[in-house]
C-alpha positions as CSV (number, residue, x, y, z in Angstrom):
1,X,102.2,-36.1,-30.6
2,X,102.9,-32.4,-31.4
3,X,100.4,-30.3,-33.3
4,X,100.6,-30.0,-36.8
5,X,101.1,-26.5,-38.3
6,X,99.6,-25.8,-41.7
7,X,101.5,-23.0,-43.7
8,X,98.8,-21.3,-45.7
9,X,100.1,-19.0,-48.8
10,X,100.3,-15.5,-47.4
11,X,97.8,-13.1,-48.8
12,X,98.6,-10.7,-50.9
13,X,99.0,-7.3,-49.3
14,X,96.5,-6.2,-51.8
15,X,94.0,-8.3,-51.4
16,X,92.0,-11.0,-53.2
17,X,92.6,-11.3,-57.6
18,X,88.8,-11.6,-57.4
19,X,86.3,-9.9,-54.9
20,X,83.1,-11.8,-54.1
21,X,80.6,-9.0,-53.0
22,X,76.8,-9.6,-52.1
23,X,75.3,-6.1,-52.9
24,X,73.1,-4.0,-50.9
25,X,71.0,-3.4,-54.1
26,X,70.6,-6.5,-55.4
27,X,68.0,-5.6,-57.3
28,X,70.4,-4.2,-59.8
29,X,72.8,-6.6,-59.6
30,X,70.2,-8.8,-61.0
31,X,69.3,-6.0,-63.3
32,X,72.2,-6.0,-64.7
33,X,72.7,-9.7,-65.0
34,X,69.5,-10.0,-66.8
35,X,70.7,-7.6,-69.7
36,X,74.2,-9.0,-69.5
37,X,72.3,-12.5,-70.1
38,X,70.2,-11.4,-73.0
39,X,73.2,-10.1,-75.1
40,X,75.2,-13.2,-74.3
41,X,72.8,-15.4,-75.4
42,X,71.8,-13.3,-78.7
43,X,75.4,-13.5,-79.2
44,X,75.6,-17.2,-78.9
45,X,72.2,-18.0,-80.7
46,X,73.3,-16.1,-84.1
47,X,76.6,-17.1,-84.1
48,X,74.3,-20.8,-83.8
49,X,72.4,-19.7,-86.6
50,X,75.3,-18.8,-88.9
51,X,76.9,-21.4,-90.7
52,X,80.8,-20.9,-90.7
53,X,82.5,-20.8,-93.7
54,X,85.3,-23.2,-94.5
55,X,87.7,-20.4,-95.3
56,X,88.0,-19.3,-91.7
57,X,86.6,-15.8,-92.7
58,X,83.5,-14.3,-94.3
59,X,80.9,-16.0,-92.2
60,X,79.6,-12.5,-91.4
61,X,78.7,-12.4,-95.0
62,X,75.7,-14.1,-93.9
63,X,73.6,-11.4,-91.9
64,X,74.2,-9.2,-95.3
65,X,71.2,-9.2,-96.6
66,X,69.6,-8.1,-92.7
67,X,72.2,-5.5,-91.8
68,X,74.0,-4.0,-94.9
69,X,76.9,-5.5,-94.4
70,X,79.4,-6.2,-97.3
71,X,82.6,-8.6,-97.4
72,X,85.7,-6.9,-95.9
73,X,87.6,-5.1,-98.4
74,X,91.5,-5.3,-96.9
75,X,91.3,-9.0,-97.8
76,X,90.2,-8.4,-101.1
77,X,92.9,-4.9,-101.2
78,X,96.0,-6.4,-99.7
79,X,95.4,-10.6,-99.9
80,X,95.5,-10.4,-95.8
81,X,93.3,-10.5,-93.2
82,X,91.7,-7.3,-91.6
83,X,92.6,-7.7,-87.8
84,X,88.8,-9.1,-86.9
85,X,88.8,-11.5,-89.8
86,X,87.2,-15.0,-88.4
87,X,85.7,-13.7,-85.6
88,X,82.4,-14.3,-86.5
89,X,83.7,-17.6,-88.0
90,X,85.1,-18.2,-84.7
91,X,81.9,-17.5,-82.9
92,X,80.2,-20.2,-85.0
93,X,82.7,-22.8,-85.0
94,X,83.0,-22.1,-80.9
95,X,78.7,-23.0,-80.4
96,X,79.3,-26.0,-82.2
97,X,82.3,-27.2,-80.1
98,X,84.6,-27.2,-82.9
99,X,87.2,-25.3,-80.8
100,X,90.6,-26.0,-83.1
101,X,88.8,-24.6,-86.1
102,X,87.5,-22.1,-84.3
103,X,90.9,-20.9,-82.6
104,X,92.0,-22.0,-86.5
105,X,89.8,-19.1,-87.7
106,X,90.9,-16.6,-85.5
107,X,92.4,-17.4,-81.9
108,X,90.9,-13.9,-80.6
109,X,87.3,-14.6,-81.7
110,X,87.7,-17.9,-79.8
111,X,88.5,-16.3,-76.6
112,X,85.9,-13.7,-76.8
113,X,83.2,-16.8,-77.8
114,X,84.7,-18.7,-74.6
115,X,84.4,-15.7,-72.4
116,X,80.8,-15.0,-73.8
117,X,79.7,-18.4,-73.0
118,X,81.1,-17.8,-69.1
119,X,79.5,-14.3,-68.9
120,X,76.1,-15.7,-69.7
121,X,76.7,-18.7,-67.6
122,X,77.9,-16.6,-64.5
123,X,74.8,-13.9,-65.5
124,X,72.6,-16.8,-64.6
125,X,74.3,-17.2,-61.6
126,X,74.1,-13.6,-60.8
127,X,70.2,-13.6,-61.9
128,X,69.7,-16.3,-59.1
129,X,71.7,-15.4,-56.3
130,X,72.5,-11.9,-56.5
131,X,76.2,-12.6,-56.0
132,X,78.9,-10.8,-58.1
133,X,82.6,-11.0,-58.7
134,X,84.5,-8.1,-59.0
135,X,88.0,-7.4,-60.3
136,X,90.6,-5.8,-57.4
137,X,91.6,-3.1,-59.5
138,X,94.5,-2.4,-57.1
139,X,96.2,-6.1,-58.2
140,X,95.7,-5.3,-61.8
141,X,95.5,-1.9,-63.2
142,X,93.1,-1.6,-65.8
143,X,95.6,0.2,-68.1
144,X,97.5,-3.4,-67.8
145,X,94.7,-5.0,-68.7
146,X,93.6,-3.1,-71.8
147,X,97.4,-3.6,-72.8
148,X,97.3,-7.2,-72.4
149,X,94.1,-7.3,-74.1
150,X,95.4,-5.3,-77.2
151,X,99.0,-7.8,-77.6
152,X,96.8,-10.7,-77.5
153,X,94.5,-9.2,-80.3
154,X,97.3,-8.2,-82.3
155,X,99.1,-11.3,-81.7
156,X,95.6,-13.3,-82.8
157,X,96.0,-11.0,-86.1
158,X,99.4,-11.9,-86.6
159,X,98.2,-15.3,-86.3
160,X,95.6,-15.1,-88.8
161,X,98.2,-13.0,-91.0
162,X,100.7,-15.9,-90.7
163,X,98.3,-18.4,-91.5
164,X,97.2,-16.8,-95.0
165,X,100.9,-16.4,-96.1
166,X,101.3,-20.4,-95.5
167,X,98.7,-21.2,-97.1
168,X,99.5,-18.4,-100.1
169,X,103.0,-19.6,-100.3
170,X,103.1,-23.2,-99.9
């Protein structure tokens, strides 16, 4: 019998998407896991403790009367939503697994919830092991990312937009 050859995908002359590193100064890896863990899981617990309203928008109403902060007025100007609008509803409707109304209420808050509730997973991780991932900036630039970042959000808005005009103009 002849030996078997495996073809392996070839690298990428660039290197890995994602670099694995173990840091020399872990102690600030974990430093900075630990503060990225408290945010992401203040994040999650008041987005817990709101209660998301059934419009799909205005949920951040709710911390109002702890933060001076008033309904958004380019719904109430135009009859549209501001391009943020269900975010927060989003966020709520994400911690309670309702994931269709929470991409319902605006698919870009639902991302942001999903990749909160990884960053605070992975930050335990972090905490633990002292292990990080880092992005090879020479695969993606980060001007492509930003870019593809900003579409999706103004896609998400035009979403949200499109939404409101069905259900305004049945």
């Amino acid at each position: 019998m002849g030996s078997r050859e495996q073809s392996s995908p070839s690298p990428h002359p660039l290197g890995p998407l994602l670099i694995r590193t173990r840091s020399e100064q872990r102690r600030e890896v974990r430093r900075v896991a630990l503060i990225l863990l408290l945010c992401g899981i203040s994040i999650l617990t008041v987005a817990r403790w709101l209660h998301p309203d059934p419009r799909g928008w205005g949920t951040h109403e709710q911390l109002g009367k702890y933060f001076f902060i008033t309904p958004c007025l380019m719904p109430a100007l135009t009859g549209y939503p501001c391009p943020t609008c269900g975010m927060t509803t989003a966020f709520a409707y994400t911690v309670r697994g309702r994931w269709i109304s929470a991409f319902h209420a605006q698919p870009f808050g639902f991302g942001l919830a999903l990749f909160t509730i990884l960053m605070t997973v992975r930050s335990i991780h972090a905490l633990i092991t002292g292990w990080t991932w880092r992005l090879n900036i020479y695969r993606i630039p980060p001007f492509r990312i930003a870019l593809w970042i900003g579409l999706l959000f103004l896609a998400a808005w035009g979403y949200k937009a499109g939404m409101v005009y069905l259900a305004q103009h049945p």
